[in-house]
PDB file of N, CA, C and O in Angstrom, chain B, residues numbered from 101:
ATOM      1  N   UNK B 101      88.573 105.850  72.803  1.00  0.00           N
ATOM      2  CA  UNK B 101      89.353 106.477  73.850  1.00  0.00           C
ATOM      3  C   UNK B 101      89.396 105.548  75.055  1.00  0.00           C
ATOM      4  O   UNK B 101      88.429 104.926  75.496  1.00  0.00           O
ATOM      5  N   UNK B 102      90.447 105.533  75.459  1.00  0.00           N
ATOM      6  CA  UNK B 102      90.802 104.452  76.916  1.00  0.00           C
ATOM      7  C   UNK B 102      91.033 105.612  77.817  1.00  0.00           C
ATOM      8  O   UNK B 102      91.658 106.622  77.493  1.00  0.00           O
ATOM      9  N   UNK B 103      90.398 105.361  79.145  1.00  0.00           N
ATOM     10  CA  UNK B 103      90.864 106.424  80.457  1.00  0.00           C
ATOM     11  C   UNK B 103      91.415 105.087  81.542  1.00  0.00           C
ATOM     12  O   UNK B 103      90.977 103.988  81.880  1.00  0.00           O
ATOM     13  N   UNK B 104      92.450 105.804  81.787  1.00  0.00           N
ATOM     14  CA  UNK B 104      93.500 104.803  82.976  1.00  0.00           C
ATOM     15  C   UNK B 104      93.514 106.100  84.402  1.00  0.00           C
ATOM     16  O   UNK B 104      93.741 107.301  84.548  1.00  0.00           O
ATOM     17  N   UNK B 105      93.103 104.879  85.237  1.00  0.00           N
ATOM     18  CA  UNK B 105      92.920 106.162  86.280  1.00  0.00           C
ATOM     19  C   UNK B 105      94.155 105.473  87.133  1.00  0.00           C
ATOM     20  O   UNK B 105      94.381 104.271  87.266  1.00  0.00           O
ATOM     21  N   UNK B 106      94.838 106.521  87.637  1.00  0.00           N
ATOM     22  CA  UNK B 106      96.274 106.067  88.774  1.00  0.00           C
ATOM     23  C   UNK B 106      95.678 107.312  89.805  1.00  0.00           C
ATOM     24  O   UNK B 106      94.899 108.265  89.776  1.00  0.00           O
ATOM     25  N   UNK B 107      96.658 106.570  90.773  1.00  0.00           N
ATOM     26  CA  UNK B 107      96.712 107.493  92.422  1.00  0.00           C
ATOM     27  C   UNK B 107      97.917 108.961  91.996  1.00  0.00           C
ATOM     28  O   UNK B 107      99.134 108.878  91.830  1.00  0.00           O
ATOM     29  N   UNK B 108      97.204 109.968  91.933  1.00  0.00           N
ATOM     30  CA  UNK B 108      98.265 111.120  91.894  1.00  0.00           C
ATOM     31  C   UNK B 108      99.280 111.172  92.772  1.00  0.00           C
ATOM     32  O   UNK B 108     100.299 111.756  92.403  1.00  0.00           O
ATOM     33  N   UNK B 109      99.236 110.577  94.126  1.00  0.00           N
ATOM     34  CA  UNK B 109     100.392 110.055  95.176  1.00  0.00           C
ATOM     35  C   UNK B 109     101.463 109.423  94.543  1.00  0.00           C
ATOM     36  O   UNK B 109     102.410 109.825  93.866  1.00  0.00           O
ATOM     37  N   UNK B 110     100.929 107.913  95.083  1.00  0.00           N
ATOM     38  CA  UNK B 110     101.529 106.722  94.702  1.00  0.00           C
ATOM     39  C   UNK B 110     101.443 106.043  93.177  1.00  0.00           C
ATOM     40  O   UNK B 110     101.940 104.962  92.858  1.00  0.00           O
ATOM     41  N   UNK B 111     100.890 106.704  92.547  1.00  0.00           N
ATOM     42  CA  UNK B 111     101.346 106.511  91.059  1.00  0.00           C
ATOM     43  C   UNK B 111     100.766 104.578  90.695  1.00  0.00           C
ATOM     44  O   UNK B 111     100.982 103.945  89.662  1.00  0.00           O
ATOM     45  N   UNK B 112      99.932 104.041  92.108  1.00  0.00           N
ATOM     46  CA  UNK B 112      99.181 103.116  91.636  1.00  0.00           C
ATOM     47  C   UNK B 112      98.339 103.068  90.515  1.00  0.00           C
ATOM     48  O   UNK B 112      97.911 104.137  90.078  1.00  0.00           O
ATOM     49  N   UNK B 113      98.018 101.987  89.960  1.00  0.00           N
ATOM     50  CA  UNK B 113      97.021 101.663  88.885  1.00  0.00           C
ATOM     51  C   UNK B 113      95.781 101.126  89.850  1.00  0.00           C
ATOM     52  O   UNK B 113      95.613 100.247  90.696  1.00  0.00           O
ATOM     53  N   UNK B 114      95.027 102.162  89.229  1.00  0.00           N
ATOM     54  CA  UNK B 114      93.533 101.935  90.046  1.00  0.00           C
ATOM     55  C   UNK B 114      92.466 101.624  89.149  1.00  0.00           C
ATOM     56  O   UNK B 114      91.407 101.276  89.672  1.00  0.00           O
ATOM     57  N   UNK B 115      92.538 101.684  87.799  1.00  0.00           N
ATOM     58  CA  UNK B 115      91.357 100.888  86.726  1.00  0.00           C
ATOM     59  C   UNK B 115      91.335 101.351  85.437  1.00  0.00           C
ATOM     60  O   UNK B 115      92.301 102.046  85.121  1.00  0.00           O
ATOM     61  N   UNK B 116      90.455 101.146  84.568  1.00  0.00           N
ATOM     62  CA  UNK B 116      90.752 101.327  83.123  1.00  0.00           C
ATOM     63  C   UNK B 116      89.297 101.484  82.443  1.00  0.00           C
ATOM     64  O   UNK B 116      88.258 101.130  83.001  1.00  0.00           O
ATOM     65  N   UNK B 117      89.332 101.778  81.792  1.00  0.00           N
ATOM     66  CA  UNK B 117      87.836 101.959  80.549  1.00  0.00           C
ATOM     67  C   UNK B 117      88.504 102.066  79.628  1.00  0.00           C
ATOM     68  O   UNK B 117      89.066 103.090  79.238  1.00  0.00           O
ATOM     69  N   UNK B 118      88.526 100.947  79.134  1.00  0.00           N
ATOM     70  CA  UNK B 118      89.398 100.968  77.543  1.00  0.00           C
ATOM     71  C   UNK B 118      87.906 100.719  76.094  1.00  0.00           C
ATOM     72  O   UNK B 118      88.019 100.407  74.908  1.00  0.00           O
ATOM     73  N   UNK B 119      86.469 101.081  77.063  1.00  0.00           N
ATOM     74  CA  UNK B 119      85.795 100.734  75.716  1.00  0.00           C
ATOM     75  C   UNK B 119      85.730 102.287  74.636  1.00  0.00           C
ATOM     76  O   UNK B 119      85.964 103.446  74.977  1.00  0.00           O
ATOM     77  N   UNK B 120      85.371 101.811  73.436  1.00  0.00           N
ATOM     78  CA  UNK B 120      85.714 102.994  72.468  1.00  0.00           C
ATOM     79  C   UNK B 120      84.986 103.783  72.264  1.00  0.00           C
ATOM     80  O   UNK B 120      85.288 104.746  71.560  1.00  0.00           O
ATOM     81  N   UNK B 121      83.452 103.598  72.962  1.00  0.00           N
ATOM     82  CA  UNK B 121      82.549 104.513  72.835  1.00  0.00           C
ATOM     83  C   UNK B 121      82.226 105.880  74.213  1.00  0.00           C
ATOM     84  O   UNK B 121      81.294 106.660  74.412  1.00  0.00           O
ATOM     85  N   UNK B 122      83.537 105.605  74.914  1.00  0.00           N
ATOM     86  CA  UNK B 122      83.360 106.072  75.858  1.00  0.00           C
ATOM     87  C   UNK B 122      83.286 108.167  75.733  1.00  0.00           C
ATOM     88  O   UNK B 122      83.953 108.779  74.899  1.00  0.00           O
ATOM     89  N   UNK B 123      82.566 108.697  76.512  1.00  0.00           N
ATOM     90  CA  UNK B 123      82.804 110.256  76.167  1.00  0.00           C
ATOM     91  C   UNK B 123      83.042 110.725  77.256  1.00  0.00           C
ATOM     92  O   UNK B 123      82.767 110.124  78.294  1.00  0.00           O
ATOM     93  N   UNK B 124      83.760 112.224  77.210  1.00  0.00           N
ATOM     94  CA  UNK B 124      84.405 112.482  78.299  1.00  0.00           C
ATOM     95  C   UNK B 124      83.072 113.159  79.323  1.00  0.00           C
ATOM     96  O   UNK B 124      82.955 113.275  80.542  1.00  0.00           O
ATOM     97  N   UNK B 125      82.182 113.519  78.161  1.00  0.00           N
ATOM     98  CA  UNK B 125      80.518 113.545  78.712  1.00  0.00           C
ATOM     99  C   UNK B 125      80.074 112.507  80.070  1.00  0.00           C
ATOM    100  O   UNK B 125      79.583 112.702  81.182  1.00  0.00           O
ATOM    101  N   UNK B 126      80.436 111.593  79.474  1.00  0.00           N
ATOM    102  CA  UNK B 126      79.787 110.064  80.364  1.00  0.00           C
ATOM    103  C   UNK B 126      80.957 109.945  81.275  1.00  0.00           C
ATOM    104  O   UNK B 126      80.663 109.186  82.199  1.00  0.00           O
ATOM    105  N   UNK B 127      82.084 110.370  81.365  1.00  0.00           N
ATOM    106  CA  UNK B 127      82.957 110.303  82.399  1.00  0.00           C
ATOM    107  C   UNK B 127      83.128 111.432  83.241  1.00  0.00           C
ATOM    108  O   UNK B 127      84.048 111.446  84.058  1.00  0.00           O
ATOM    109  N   UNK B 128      82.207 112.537  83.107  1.00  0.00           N
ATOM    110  CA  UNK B 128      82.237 113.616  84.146  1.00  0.00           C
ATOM    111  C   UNK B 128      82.918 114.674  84.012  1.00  0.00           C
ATOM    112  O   UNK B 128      82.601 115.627  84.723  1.00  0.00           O
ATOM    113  N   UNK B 129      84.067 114.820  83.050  1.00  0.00           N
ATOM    114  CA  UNK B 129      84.991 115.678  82.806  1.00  0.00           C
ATOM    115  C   UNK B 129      84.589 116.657  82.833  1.00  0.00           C
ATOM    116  O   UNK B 129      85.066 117.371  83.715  1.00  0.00           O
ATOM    117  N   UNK B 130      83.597 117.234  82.004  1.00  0.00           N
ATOM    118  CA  UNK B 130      82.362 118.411  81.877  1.00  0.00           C
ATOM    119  C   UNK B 130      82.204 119.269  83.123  1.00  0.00           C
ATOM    120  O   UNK B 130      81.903 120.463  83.112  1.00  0.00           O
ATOM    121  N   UNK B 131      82.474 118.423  84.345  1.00  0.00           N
ATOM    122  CA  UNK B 131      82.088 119.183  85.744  1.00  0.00           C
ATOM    123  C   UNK B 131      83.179 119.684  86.197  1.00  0.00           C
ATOM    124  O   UNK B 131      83.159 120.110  87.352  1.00  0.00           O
ATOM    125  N   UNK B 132      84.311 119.762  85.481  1.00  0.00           N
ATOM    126  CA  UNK B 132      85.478 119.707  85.610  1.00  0.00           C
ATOM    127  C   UNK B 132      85.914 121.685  85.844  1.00  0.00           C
ATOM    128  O   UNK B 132      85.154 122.345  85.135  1.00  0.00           O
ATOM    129  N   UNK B 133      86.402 122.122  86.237  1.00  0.00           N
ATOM    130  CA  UNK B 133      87.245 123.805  86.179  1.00  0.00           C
ATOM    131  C   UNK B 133      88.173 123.251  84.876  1.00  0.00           C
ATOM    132  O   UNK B 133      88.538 122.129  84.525  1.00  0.00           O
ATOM    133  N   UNK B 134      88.362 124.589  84.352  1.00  0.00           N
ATOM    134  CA  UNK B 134      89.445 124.330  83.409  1.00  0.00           C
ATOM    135  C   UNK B 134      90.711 124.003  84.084  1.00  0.00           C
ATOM    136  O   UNK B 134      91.379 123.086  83.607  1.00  0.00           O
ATOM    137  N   UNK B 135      91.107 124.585  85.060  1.00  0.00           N
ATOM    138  CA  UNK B 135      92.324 124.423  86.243  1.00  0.00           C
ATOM    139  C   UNK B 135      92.200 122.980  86.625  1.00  0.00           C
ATOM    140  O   UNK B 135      93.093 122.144  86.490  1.00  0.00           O
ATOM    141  N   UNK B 136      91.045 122.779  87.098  1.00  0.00           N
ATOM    142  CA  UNK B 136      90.959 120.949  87.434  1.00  0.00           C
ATOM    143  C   UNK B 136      91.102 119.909  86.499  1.00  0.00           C
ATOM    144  O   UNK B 136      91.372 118.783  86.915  1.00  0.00           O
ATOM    145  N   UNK B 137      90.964 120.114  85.331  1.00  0.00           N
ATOM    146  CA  UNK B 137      91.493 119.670  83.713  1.00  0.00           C
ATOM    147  C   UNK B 137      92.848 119.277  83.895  1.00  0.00           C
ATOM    148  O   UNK B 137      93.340 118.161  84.067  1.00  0.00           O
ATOM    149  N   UNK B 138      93.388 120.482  83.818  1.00  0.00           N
ATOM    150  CA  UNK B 138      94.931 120.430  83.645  1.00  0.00           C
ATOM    151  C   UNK B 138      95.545 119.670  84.374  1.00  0.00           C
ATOM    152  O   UNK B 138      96.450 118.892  84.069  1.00  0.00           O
ATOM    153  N   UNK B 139      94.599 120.066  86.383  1.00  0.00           N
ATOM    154  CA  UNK B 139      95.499 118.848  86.763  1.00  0.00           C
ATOM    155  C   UNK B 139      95.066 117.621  87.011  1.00  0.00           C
ATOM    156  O   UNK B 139      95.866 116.698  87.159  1.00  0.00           O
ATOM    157  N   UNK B 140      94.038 117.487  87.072  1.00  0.00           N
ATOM    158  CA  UNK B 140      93.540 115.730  86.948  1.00  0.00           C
ATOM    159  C   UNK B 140      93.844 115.155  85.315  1.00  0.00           C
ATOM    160  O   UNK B 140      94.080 113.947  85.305  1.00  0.00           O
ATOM    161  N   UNK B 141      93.865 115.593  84.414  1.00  0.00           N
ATOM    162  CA  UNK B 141      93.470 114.672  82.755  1.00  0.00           C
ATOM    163  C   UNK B 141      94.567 115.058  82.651  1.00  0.00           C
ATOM    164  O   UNK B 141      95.008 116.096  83.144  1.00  0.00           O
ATOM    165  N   UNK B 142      95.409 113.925  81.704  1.00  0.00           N
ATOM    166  CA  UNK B 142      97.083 114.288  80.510  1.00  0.00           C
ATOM    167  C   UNK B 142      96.142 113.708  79.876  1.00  0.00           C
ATOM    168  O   UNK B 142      95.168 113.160  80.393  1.00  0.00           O
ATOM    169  N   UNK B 143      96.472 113.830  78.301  1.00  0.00           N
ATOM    170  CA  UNK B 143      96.543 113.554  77.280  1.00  0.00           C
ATOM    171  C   UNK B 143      97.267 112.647  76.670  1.00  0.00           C
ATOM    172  O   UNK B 143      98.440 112.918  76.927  1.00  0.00           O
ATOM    173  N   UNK B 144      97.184 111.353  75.742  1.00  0.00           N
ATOM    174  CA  UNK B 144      98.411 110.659  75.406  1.00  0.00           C
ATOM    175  C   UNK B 144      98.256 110.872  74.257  1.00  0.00           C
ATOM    176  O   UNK B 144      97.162 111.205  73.801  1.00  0.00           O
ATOM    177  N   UNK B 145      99.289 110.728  73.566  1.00  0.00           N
ATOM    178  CA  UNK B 145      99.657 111.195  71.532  1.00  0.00           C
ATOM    179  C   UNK B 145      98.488 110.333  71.171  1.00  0.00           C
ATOM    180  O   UNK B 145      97.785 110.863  70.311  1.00  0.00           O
ATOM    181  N   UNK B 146      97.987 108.915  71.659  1.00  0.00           N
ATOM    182  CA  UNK B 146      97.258 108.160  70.651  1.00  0.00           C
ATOM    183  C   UNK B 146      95.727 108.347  71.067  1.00  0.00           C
ATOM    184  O   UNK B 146      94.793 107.686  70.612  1.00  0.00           O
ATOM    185  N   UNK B 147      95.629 109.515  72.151  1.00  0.00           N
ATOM    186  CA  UNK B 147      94.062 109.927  72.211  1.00  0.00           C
ATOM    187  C   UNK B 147      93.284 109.484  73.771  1.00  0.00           C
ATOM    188  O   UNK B 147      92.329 109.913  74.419  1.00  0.00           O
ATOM    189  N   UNK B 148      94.424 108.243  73.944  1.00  0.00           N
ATOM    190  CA  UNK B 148      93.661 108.094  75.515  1.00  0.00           C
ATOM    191  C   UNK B 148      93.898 108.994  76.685  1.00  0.00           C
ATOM    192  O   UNK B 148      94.093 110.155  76.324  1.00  0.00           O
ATOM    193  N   UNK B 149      93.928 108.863  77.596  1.00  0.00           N
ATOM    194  CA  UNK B 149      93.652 109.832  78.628  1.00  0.00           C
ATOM    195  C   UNK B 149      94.096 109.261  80.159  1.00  0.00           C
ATOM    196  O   UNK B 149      93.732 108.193  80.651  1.00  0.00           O
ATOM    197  N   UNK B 150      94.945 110.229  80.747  1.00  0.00           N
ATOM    198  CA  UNK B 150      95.385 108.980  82.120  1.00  0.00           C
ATOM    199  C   UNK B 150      94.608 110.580  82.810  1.00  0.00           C
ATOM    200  O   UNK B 150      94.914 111.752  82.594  1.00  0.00           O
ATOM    201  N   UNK B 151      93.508 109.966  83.698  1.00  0.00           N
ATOM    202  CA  UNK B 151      93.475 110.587  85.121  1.00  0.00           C
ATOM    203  C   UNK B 151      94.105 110.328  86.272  1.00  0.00           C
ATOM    204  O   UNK B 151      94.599 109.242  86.575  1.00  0.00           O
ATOM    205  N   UNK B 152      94.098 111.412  86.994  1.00  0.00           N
ATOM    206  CA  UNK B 152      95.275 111.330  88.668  1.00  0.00           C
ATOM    207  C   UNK B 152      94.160 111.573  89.532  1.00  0.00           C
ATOM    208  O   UNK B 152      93.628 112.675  89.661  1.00  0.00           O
ATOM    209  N   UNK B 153      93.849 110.625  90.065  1.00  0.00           N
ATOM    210  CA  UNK B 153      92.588 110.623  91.550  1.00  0.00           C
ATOM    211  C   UNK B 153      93.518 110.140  92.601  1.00  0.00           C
ATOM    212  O   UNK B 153      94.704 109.854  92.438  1.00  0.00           O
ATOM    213  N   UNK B 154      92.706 110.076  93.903  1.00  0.00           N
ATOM    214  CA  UNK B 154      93.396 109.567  94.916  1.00  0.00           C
ATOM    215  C   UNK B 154      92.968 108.271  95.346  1.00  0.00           C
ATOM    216  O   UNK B 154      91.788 107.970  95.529  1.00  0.00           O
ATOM    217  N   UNK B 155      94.141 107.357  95.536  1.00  0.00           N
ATOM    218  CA  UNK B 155      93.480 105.789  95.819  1.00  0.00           C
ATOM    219  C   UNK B 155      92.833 105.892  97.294  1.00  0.00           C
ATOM    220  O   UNK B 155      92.812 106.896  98.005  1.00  0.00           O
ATOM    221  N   UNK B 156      92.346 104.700  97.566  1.00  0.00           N
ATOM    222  CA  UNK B 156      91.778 104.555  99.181  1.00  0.00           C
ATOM    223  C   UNK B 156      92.814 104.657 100.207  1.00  0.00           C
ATOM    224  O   UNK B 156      92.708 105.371 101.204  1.00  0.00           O
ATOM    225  N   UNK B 157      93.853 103.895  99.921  1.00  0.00           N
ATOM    226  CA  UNK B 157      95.169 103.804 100.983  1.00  0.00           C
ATOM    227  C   UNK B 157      95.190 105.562 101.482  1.00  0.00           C
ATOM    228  O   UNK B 157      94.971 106.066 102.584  1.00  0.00           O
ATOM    229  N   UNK B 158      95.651 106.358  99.792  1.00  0.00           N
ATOM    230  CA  UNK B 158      96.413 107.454 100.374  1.00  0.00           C
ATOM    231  C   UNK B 158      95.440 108.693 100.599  1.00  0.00           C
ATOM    232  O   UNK B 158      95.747 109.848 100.893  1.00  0.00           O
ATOM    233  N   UNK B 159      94.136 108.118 100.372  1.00  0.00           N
ATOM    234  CA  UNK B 159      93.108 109.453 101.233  1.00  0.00           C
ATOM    235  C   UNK B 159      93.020 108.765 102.272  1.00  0.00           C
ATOM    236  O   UNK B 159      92.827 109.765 102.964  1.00  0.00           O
ATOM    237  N   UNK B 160      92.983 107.792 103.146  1.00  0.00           N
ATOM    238  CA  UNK B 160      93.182 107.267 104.181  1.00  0.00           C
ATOM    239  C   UNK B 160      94.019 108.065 105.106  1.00  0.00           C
ATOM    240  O   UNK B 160      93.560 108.532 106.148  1.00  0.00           O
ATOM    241  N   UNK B 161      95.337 108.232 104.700  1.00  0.00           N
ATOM    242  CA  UNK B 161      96.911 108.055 105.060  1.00  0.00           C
ATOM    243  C   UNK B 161      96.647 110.222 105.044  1.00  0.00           C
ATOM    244  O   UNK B 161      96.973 110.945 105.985  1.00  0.00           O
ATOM    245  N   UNK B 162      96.070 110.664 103.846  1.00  0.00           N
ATOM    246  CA  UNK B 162      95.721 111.748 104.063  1.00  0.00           C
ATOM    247  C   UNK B 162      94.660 112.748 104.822  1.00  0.00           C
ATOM    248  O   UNK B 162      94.669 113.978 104.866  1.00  0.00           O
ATOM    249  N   UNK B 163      93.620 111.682 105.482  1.00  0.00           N
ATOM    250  CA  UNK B 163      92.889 111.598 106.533  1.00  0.00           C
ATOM    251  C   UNK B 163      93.721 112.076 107.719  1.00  0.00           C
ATOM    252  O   UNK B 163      93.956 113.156 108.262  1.00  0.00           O
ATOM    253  N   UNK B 164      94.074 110.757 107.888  1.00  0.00           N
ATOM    254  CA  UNK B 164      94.503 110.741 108.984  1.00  0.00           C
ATOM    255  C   UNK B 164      95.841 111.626 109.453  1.00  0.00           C
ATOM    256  O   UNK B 164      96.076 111.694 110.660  1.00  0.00           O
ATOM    257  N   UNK B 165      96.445 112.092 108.798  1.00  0.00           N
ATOM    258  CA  UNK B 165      97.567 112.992 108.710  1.00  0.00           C
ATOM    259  C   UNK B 165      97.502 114.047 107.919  1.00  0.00           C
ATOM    260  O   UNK B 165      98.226 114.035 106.923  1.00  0.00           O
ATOM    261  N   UNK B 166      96.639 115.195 108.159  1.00  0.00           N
ATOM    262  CA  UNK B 166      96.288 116.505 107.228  1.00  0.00           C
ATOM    263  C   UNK B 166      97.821 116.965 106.826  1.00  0.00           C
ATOM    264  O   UNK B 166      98.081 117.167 105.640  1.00  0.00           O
ATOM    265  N   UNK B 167      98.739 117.109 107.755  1.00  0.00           N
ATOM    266  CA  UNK B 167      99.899 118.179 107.031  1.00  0.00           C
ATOM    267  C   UNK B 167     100.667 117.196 106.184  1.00  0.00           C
ATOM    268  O   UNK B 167     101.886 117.370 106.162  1.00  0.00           O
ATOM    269  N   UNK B 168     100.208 116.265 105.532  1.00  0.00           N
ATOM    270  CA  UNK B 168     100.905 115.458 104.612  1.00  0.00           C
ATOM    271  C   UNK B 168     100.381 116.365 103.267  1.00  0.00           C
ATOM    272  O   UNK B 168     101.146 116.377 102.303  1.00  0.00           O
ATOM    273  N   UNK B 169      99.302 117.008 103.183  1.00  0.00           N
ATOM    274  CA  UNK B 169      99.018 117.358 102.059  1.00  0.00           C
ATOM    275  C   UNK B 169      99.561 119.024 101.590  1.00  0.00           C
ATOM    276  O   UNK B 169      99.017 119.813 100.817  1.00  0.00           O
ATOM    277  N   UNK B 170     100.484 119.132 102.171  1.00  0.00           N
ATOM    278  CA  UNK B 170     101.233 120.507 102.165  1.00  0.00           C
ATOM    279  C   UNK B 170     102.198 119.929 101.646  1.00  0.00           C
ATOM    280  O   UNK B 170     102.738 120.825 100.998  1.00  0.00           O
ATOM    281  N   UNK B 171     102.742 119.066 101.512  1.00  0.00           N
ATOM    282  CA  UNK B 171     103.862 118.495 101.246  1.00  0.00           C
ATOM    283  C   UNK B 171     103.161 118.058  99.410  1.00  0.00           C
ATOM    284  O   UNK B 171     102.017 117.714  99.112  1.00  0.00           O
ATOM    285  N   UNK B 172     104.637 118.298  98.305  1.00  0.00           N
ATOM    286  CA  UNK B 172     103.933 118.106  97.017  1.00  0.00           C
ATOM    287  C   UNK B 172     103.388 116.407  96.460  1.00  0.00           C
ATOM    288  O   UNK B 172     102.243 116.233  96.043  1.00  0.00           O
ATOM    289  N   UNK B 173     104.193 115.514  96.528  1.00  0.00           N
ATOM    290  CA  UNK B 173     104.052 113.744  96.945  1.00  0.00           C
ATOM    291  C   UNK B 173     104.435 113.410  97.891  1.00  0.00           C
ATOM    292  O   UNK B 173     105.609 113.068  98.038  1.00  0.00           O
ATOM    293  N   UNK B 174     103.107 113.403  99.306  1.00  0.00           N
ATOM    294  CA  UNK B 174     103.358 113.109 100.466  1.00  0.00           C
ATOM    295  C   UNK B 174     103.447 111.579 100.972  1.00  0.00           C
ATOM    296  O   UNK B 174     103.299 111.282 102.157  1.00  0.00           O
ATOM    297  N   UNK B 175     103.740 110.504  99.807  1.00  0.00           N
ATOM    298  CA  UNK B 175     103.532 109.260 100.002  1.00  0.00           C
ATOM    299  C   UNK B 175     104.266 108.556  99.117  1.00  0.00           C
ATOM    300  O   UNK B 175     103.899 107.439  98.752  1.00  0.00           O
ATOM    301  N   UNK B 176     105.494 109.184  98.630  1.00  0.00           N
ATOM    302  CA  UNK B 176     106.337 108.687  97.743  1.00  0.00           C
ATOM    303  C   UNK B 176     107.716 108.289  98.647  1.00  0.00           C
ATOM    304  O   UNK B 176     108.697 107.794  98.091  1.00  0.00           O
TER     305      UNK B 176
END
């Protein structure tokens, strides 16, 4: 299983774990709400997994400007 993590904002590429022994155990998922599942983890047909976190820029940018996050992609 490969996990590709991007900015749920800006749709940046922020890193990868493409090794094969990886579990969703050892990646934290487990601590996860079922609701927080759905929206942080997709699924891809061949088994890997893209998470949506927030990069540094746009928790920065969301810092510093709270009513950006009322808005649905406040940085697109």
């Amino acid at each position: 299983m490969s996990a590709k993590y991007i900015c749920r904002h800006c749709h940046t590429f922020i890193g990868e774990i493409s090794t094969g022994t990886v579990t969703e155990q050892q990646l934290g998922f487990h601590f996860l709400t079922p609701d927080e599942r759905r929206d942080i983890i997709s699924y891809n047909m061949d088994g890997d997994v893209t998470v949506k976190v927030v990069c540094d820029y746009c928790r920065e940018a969301l810092e510093a400007n709270p009513e950006l996050s009322l808005i649905a992609s406040p940085l697109q």
